[in-house]
Backbone as a ProteinNet text record, in pm:
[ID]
protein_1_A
[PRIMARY]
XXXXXXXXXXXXXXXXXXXXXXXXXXXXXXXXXXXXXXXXXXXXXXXXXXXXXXXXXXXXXXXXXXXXXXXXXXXXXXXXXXXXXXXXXXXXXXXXXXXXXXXXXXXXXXXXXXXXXXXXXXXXXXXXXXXXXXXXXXXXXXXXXXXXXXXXXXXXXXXXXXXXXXXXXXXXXXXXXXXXXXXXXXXXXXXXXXXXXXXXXXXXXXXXXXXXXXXXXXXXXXXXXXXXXXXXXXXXXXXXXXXXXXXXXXXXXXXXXXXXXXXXXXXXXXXXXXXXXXXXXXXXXXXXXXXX
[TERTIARY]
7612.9	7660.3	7791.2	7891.8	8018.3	8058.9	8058	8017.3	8105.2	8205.5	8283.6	8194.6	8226.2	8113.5	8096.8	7961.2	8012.6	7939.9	8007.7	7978.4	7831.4	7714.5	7668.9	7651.4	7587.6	7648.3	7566.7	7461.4	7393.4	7303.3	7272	7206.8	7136.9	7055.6	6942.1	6822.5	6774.8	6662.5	6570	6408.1	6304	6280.1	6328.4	6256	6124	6114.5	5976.2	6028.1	5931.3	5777.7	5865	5749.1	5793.5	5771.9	5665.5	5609.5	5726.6	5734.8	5826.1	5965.4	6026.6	6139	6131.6	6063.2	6093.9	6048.8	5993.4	5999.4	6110.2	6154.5	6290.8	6357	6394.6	6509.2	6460.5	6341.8	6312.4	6389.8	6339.2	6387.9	6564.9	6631.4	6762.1	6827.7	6791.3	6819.2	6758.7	6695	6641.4	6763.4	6800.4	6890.4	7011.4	7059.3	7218.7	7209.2	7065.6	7059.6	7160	7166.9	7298.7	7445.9	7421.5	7627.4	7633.6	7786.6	7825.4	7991.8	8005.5	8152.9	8213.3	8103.2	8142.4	8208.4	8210.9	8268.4	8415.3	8494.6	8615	8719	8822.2	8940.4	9008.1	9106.5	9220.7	9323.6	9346.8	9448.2	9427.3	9540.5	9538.3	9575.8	9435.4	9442.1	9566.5	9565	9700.6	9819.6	9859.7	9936.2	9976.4	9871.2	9852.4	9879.4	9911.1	9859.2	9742.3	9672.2	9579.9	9555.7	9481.5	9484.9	9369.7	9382	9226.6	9159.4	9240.4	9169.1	9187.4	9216.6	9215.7	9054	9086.2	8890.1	8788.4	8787.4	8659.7	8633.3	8461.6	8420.7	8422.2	8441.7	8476.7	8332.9	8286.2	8182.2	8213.9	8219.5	8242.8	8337.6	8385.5	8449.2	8628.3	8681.3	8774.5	8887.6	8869.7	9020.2	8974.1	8883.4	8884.4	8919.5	9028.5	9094.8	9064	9097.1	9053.3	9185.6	9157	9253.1	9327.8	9446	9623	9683.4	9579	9614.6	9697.8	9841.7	9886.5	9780.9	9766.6	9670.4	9785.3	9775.8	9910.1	9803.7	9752.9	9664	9741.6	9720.7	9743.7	9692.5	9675.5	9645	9544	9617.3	9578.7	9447.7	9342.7	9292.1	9144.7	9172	9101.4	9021.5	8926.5	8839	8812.7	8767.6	8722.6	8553.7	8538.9	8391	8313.3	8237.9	8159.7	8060.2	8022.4	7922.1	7840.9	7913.6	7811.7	7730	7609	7429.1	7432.4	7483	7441	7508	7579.2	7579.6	7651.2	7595.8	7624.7	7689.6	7798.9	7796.6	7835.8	7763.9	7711.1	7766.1	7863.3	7870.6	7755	7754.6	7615.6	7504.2	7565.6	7471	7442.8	7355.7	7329.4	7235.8	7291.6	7179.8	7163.1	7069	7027.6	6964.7	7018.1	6983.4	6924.8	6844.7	6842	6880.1	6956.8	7013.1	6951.6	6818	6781.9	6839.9	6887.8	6961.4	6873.9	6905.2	6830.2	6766.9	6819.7	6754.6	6676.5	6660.8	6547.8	6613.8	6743.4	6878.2	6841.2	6791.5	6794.5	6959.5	7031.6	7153.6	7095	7153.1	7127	7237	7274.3	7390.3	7343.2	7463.6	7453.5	7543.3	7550.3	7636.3	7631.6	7769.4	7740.4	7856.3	7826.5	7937.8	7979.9	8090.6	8141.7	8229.3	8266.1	8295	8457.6	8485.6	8667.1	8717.3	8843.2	8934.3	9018.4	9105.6	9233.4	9300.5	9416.6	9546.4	9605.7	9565.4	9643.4	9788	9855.9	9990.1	9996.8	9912.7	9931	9924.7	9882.9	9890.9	9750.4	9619	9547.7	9433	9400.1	9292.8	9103.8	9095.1	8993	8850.9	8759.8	8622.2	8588.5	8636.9	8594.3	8401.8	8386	8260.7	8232.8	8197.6	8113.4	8059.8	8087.3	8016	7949.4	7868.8	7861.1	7769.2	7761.6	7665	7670.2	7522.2	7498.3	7398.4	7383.2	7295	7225.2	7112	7059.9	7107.8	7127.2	7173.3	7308.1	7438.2	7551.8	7657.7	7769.4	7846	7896.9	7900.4	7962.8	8053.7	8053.5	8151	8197.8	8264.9	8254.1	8437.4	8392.1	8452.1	8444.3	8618.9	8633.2	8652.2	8564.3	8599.9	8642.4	8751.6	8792	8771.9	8711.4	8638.4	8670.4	8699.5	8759.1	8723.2	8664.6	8609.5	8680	8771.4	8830.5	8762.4	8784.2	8777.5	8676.5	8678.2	8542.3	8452.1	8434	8348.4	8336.1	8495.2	8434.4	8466.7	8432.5	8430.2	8522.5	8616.2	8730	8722.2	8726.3	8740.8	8934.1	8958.3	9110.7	9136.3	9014	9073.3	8987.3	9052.9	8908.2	9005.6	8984.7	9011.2	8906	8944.3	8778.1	8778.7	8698.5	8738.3	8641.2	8615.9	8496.8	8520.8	8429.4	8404.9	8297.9	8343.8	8270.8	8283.3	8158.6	8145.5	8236.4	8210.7	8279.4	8420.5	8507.6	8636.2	8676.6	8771.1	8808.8	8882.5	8865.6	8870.5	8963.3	8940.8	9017.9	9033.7	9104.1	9120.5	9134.9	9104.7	9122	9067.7	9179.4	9054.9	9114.7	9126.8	9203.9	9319.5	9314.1	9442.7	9425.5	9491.2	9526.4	9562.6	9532.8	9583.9	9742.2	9810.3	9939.2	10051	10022.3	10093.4	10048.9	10184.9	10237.5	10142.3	10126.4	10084.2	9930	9892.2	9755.3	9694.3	9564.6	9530.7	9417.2	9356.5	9271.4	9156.5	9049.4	8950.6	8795.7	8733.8	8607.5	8502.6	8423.3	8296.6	8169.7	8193.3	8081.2	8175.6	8133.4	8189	8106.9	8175	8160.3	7982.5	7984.7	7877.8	7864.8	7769.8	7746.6	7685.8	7755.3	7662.3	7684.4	7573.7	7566.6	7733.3	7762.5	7895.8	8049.3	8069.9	8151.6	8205.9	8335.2	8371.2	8507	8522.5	8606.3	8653.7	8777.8	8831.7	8751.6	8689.1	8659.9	8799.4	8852	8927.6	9050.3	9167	9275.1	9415.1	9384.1	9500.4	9537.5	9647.4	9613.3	9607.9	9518.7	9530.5	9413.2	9384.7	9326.4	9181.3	9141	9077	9056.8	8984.4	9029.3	8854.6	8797.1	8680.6	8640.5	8513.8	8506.1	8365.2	8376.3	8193.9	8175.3	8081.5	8026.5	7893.8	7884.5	7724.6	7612.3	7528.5	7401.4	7316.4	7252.9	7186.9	7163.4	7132.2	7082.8	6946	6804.6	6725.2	6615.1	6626.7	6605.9	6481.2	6431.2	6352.7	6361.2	6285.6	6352.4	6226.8	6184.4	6126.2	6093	6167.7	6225.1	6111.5	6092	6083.4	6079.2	6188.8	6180.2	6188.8	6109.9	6011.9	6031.3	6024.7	5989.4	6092	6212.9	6286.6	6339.2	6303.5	6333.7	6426.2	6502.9	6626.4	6749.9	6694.3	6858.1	6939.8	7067.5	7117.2	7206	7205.7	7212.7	7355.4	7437.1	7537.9	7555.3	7654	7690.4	7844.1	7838.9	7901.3	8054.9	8140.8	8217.6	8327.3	8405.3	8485.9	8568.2	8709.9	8833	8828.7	8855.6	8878.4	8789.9	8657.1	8554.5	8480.5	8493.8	8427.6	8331.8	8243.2	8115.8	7987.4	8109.5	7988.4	7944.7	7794.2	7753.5	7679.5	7626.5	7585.4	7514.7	7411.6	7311.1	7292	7352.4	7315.3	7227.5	7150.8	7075.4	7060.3	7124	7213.9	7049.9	6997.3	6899.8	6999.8	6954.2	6985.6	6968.6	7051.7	7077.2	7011.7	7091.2	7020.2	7091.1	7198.1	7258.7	7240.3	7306.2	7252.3	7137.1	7073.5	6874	6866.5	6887.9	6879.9	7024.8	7050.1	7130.1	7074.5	7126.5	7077.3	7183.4	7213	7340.8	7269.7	7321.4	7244.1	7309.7	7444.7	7531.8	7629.4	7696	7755.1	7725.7	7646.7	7664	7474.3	7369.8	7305.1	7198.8	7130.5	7082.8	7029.9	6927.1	6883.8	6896.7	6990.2	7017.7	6909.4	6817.8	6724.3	6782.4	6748	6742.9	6639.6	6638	6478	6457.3	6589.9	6598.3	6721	6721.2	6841.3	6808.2	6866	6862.6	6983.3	6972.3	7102.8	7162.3	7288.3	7329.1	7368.6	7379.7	7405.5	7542.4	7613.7	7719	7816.5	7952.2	8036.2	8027.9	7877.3	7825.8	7949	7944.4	8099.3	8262.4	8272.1	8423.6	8467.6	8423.5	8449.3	8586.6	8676.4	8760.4	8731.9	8766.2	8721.2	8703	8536.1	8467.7	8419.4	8449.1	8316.2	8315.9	8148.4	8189.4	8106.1	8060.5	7969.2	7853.3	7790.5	7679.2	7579.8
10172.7	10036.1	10018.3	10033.8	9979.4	9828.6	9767.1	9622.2	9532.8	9566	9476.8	9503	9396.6	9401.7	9498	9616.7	9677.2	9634.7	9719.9	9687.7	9784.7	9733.6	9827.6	9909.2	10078.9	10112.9	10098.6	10047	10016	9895.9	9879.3	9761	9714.3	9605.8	9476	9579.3	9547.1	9673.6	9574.3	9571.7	9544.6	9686.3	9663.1	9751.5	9802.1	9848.1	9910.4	9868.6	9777.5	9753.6	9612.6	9631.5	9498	9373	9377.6	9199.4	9186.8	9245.4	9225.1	9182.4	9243.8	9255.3	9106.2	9077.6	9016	8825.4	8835.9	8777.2	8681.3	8823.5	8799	8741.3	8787.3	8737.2	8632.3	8569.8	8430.4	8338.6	8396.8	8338.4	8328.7	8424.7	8429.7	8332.3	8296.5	8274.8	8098	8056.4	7906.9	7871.9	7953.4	7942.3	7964.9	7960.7	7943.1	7840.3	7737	7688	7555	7506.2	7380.2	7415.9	7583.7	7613.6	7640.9	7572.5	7569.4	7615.7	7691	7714.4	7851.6	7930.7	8046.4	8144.1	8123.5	8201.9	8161.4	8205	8192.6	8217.5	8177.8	8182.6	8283.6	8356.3	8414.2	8339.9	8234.9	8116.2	8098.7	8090	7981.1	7821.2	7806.2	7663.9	7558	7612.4	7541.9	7601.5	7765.2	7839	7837.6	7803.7	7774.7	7936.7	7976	8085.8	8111.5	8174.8	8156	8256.7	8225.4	8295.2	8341	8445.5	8569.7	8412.4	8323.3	8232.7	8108.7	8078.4	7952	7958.9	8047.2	8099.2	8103.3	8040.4	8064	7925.2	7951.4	7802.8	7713.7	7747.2	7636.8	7596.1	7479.7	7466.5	7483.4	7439.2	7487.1	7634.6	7665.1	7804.9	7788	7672.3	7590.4	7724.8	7717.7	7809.9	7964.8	8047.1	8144.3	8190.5	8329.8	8369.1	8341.1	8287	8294.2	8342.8	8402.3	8469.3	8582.6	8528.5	8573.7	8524.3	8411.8	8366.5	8482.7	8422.7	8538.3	8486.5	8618.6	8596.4	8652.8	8600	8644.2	8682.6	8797.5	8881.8	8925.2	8911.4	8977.2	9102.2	9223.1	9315.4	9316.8	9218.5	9236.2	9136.5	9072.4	9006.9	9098.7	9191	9235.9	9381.4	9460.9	9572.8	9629.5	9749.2	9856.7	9828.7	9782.7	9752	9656.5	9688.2	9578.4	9503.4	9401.4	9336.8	9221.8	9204.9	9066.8	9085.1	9040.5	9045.2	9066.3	9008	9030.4	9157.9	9208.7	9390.3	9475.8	9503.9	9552.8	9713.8	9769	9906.2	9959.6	10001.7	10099.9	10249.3	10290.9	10480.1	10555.6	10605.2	10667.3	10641.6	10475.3	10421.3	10452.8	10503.5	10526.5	10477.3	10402.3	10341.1	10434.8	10408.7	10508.8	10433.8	10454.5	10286.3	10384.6	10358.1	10353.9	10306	10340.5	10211.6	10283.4	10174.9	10162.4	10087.5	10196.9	10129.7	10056.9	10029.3	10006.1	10130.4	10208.2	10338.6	10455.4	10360.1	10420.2	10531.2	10549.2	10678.9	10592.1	10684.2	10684	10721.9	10670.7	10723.7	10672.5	10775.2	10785.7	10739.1	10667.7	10570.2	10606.1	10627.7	10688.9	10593.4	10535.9	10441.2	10493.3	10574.8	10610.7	10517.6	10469.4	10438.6	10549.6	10625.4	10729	10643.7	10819.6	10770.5	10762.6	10785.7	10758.5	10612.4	10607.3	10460.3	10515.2	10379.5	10437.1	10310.3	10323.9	10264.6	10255.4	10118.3	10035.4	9989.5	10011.6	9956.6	9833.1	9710.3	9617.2	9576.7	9719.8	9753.3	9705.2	9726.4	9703.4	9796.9	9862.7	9944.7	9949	10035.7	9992.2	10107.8	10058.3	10178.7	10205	10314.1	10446	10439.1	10360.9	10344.2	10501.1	10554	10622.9	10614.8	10592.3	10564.4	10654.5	10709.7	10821.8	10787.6	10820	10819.2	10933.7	10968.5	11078.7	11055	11159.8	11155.6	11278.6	11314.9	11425.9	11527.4	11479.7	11560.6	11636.2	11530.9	11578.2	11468.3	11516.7	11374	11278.6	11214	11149.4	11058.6	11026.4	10913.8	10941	10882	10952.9	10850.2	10717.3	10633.4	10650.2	10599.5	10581.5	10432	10339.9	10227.5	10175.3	10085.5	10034.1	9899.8	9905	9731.6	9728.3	9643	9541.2	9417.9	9423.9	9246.3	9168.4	9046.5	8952.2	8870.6	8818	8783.7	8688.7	8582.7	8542.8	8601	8702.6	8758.1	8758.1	8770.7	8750.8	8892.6	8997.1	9120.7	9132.3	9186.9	9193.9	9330.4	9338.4	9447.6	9455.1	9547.2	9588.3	9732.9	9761.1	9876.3	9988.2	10084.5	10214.3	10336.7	10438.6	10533.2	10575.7	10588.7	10637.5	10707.6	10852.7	10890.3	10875.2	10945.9	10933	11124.9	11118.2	11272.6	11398.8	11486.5	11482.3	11685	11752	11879.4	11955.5	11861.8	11890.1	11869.7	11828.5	11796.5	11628.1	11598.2	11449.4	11437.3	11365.7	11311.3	11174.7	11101.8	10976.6	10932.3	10825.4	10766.4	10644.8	10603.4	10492.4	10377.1	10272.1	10175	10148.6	10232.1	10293.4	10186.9	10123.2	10039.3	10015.2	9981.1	9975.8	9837.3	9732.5	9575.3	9632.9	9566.6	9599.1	9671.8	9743.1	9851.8	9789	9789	9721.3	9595.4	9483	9385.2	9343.7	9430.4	9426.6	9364.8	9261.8	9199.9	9199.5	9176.4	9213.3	9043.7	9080.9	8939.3	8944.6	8910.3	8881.6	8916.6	9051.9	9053.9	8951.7	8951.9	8834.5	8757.6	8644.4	8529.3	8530.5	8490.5	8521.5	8419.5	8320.1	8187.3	8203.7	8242.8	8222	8099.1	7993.8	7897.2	7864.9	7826.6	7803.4	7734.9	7743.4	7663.4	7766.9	7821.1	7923.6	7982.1	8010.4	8069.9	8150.8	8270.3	8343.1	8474.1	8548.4	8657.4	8746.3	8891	9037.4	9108.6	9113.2	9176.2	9110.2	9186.8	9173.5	9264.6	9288.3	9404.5	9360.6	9311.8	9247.1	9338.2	9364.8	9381	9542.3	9575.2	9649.4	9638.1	9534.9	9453.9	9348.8	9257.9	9133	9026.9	9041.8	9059.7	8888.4	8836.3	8731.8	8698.6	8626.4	8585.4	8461.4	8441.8	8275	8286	8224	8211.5	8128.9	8139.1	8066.2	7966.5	8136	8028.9	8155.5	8109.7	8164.7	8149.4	8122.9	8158.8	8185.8	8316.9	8360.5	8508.2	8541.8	8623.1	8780.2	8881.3	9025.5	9132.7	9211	9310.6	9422	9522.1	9656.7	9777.8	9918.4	9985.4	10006.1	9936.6	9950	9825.4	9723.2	9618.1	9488.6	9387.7	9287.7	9210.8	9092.4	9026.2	8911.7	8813.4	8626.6	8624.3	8494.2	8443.2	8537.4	8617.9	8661.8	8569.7	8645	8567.6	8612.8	8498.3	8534.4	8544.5	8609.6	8610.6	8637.9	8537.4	8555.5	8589	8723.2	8829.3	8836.9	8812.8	8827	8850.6	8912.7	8978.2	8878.1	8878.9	8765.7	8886.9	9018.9	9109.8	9169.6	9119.6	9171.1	9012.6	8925.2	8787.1	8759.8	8864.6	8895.6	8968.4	9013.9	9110	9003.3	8928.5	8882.1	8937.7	8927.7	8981.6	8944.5	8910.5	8871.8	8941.2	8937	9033.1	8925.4	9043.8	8955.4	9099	9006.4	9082.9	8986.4	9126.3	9104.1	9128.9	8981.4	9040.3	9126.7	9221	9328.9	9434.1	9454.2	9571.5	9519.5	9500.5	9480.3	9446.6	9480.7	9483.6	9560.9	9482.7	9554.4	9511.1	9419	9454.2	9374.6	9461.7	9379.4	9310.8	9290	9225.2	9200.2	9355.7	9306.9	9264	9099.6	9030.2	9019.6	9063.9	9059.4	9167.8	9187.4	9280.4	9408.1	9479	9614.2	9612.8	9520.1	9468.4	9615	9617.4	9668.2	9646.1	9689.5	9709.9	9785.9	9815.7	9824	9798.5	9889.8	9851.3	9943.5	9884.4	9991.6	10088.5	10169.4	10300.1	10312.1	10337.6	10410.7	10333.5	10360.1	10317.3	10448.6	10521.6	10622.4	10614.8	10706.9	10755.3	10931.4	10912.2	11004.4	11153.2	11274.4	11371.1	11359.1	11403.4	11418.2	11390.3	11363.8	11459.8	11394.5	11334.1	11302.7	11219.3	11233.1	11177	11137.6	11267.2	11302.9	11407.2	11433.1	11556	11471.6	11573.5	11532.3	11429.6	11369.1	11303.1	11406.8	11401.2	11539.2	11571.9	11586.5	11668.1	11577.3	11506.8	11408.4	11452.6	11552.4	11628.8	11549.9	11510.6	11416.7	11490.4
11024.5	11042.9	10967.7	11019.7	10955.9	10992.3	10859.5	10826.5	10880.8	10992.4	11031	11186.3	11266.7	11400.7	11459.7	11478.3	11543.8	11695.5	11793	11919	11913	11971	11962	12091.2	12165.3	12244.8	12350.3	12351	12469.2	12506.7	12621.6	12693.7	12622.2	12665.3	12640.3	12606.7	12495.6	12430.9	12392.6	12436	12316.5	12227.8	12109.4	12033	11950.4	11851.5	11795.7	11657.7	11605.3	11621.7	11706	11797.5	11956.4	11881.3	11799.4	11784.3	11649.7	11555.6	11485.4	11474.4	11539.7	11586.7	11656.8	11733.6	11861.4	11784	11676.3	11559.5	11486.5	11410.5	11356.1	11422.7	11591	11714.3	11693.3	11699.2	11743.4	11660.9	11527.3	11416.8	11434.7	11481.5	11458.3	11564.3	11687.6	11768.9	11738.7	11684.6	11647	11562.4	11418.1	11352.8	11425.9	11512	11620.4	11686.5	11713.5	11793.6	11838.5	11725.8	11734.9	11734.5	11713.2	11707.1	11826.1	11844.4	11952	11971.8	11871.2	11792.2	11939	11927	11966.4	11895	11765.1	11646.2	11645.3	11529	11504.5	11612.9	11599.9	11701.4	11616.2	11700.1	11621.8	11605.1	11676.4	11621.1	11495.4	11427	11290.5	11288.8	11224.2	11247.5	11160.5	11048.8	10997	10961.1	10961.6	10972.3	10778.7	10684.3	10553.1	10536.7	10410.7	10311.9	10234.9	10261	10161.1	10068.7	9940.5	9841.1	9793.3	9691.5	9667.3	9553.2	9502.4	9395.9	9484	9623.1	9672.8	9736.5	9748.6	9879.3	9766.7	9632.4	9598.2	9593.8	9623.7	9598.9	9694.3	9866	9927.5	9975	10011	10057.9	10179.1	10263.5	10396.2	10455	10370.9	10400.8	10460	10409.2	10524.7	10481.1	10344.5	10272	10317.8	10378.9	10399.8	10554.6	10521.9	10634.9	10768	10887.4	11004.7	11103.8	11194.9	11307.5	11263.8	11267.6	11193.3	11078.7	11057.9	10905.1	10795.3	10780.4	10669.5	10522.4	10441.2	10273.7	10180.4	10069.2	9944.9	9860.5	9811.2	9762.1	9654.6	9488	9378.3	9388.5	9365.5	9345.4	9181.8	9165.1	8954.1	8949.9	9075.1	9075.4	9133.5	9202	9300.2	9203.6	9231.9	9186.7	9290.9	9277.1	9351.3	9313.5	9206.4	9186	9260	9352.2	9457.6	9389.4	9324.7	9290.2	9336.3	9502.2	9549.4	9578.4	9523.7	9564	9697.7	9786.1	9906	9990.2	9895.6	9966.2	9766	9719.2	9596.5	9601.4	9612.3	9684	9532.4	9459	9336.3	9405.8	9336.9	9426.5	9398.6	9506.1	9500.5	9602.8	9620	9676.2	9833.1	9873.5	10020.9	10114.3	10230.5	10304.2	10452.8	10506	10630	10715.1	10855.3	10965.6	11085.8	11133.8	11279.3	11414.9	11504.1	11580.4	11746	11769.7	11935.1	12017.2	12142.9	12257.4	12381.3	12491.6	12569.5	12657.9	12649.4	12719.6	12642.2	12503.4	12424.1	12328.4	12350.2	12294.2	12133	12033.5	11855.9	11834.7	11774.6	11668	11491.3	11473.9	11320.5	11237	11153.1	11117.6	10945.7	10873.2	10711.2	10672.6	10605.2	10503.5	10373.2	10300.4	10165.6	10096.9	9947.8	9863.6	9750.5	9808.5	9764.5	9620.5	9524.2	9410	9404.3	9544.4	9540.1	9590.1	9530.2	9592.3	9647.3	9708.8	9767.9	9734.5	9666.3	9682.5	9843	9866.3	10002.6	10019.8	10137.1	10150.1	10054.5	10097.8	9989.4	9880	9764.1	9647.9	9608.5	9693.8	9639	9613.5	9519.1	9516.8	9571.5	9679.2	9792.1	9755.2	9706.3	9716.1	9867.9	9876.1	9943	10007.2	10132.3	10219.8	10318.5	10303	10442.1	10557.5	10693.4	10785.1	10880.7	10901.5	10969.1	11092.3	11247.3	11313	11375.8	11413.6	11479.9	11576.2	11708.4	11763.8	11807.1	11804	11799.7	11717.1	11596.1	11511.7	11504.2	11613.9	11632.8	11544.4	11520.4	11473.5	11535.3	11593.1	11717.4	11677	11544.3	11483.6	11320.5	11303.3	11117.6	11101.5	10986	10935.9	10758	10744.3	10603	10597.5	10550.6	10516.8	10396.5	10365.6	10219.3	10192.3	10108.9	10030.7	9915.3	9891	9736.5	9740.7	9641	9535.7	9452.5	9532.8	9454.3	9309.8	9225.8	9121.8	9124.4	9217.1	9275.3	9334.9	9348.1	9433.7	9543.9	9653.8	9793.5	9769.4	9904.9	9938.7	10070.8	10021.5	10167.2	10176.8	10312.1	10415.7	10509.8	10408.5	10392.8	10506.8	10570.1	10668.1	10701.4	10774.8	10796.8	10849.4	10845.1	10909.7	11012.2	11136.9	11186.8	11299.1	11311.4	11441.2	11530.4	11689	11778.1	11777.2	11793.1	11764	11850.1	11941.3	12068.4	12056.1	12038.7	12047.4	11881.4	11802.2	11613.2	11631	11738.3	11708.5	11755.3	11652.6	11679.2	11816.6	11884.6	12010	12018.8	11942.4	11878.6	11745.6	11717.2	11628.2	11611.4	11725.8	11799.3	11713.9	11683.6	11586	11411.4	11403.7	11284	11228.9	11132.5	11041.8	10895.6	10850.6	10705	10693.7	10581.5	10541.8	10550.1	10557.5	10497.5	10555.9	10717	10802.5	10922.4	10965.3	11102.6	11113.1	11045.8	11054	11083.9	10992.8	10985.5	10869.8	10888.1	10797.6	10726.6	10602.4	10552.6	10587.8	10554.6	10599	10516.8	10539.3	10476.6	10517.6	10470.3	10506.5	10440.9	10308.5	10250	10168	10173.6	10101.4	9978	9842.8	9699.7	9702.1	9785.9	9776.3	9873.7	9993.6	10145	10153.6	10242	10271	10434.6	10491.8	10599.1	10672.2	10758.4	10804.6	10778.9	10679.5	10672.5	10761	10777.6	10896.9	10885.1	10912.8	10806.8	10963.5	10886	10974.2	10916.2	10952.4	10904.2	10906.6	10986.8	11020.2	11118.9	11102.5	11210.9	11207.1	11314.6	11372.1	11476.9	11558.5	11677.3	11816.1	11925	11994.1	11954.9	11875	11823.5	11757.7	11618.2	11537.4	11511.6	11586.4	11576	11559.2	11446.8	11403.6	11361.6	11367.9	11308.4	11257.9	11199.9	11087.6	11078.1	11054.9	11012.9	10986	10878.6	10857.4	10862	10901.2	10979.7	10868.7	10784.4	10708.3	10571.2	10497.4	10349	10354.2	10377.9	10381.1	10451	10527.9	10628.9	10590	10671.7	10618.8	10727.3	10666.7	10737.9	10659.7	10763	10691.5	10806.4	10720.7	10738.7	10668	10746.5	10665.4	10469.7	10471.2	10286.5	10237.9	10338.2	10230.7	10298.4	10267.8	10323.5	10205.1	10258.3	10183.1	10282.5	10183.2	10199.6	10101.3	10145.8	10120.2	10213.7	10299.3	10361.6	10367.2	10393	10471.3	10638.2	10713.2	10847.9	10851.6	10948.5	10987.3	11142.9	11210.5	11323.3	11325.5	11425.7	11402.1	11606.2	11592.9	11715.4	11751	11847.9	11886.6	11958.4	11902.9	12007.3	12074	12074	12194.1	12323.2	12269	12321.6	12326.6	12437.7	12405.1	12450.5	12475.9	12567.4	12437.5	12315.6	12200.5	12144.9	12090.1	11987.5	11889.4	11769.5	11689.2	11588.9	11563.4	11460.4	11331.9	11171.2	11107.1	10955.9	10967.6	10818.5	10715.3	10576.6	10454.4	10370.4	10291	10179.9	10038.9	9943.3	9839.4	9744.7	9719.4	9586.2	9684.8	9839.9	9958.1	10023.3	10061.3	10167.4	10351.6	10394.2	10516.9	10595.5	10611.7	10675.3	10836.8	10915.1	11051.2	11139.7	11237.7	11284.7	11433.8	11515.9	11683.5	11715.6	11796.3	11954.5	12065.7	12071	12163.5	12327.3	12291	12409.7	12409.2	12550.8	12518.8	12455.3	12523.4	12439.6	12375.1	12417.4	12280.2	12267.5	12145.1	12085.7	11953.5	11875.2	11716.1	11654.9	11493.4	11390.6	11300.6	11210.6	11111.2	10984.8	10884.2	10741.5	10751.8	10709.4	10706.6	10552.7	10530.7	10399.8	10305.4	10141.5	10054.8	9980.8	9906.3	9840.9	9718.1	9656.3	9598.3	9655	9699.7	9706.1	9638	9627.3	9645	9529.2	9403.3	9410.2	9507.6	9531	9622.4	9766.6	9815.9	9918.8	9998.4	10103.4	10184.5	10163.5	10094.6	10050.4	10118.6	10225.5	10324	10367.8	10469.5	10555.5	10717.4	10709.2	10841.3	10950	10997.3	11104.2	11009.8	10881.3	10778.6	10699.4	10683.4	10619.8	10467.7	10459.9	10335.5	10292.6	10347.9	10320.1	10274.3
[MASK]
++++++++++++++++++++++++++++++++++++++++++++++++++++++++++++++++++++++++++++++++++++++++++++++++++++++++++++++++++++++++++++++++++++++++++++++++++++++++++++++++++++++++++++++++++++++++++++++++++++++++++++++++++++++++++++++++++++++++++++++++++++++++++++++++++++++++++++++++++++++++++++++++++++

């Protein structure tokens, strides 16, 4: 699961466990029931600046990025250290997903928080994410994602390297940007305070990345393989480029993200199985080897 939307790759799925699952949806789908937003625009609504210390604290989410919104980001404000409860990425830290399509196709999805950063065009230093999916035990995808934690605690998502990957050689790269190069922008995966109404950019690249969030509700409930957790919180997840993908994700605190629901476009289920700690070294390979 790489935490900016992903599409997921196949049809309308009931999954396993049926009554469970089909549960949660209920639940997720009651909690959307009065929005009528359709998620964020890539328009900017007031063509404002906004700032890594204007976005904390908003109750409604008004000051956080939406569309093309330009952001004036200190560098001297921001960490490589992730600490928001609602995705905490500790290096080391490793999560392991399952993702069912509609034709019953398993991919295997690795999320590691590796112990490297990277210095970004916009001078900001980014911890080093892992994304890996596979299927039948092949690589089929393999992402470097970069996250940094403003001073309030929101968690911006500043970029990815990522290829598609078909018989061990890269095939594309398609997707691929950096905050800061050729007009690409950095945006918000979790807000420092999630509260219902929020409505924020993930991402933007134009014509390429063009990602959006809002959140539903804060206490929501989810249980996965590795346990059963109340107070989620929900997120609705959508594409200005793709205006057909929707996306349901519910984030447990101090465990990050545990199930997702592509309800459109593309839909499918995303579950947690596993959280572990990683391996030394674990996804510092070259993009195609990701050394896990």
């Amino acid at each position: 699961m790489i935490p900016q939307t992903r599409n997921l790759r196949h049809g309308p799925h009931v999954p396993r466990p049926f009554v469970v699952v089909l549960i949660v949806a209920a639940l997720t789908l009651a909690a959307c029931g009065n929005d009528s937003s359709g998620g964020s625009s890539s328009g900017s609504s007031s063509g404002s600046v906004a700032t890594s210390t204007s976005i904390a604290g908003t109750a409604a989410g008004s000051d956080l990025p939406q569309g093309d919104d330009p952001v004036d980001l200190d560098p001297a404000t921001f960490t490589a250290d992730i600490t928001n409860p609602y995705w905490p990425m500790e290096p080391g830290t490793r999560w392991s997903y399952t993702e069912t399509g509609a034709d019953g196709t398993e991919l295997e999805i690795v999320v590691t928080v590796t112990d490297e950063t990277k210095e970004l065009a916009n001078g900001i230093t980014a911890r080093v994410v892992r994304d890996t999916v596979t299927e039948d035990g092949e690589l089929i995808e393999d992402t470097l994602d970069w996250y940094a934690q403003d001073d309030a605690g929101n968690v911006w998502y500043m970029g990815e390297d990522t290829a598609e990957i078909e018989n061990g050689e890269i095939t594309t790269k398609a997707g691929s940007f950096e905050a800061g190069v050729d007009g690409a922008l950095p945006g918000i995966i979790m807000p420092a305070d999630p509260q219902p109404g929020m409505k924020y950019r993930q991402e933007y690249f134009e014509g390429e990345a063009e990602d959006n969030g809002e959140i539903l509700s804060v206490d929501e409930m989810a249980e996965v393989s590795t346990g059963f957790y109340d107070d989620a919180v929900l997120t609705k997840d959508t594409i200005t480029l793709e205006p057909d993908v929707l996306e349901y994700k519910l984030y447990a605190r101090d465990v990050g993200p545990v199930l997702v629901f592509g309800v459109s476009g593309g839909s499918g289920v995303e579950r947690l199985v596993k959280i572990d700690q990683a391996p030394a070294g674990a996804g510092t390979g070259p993009l195609g080897t990701p050394n896990e």
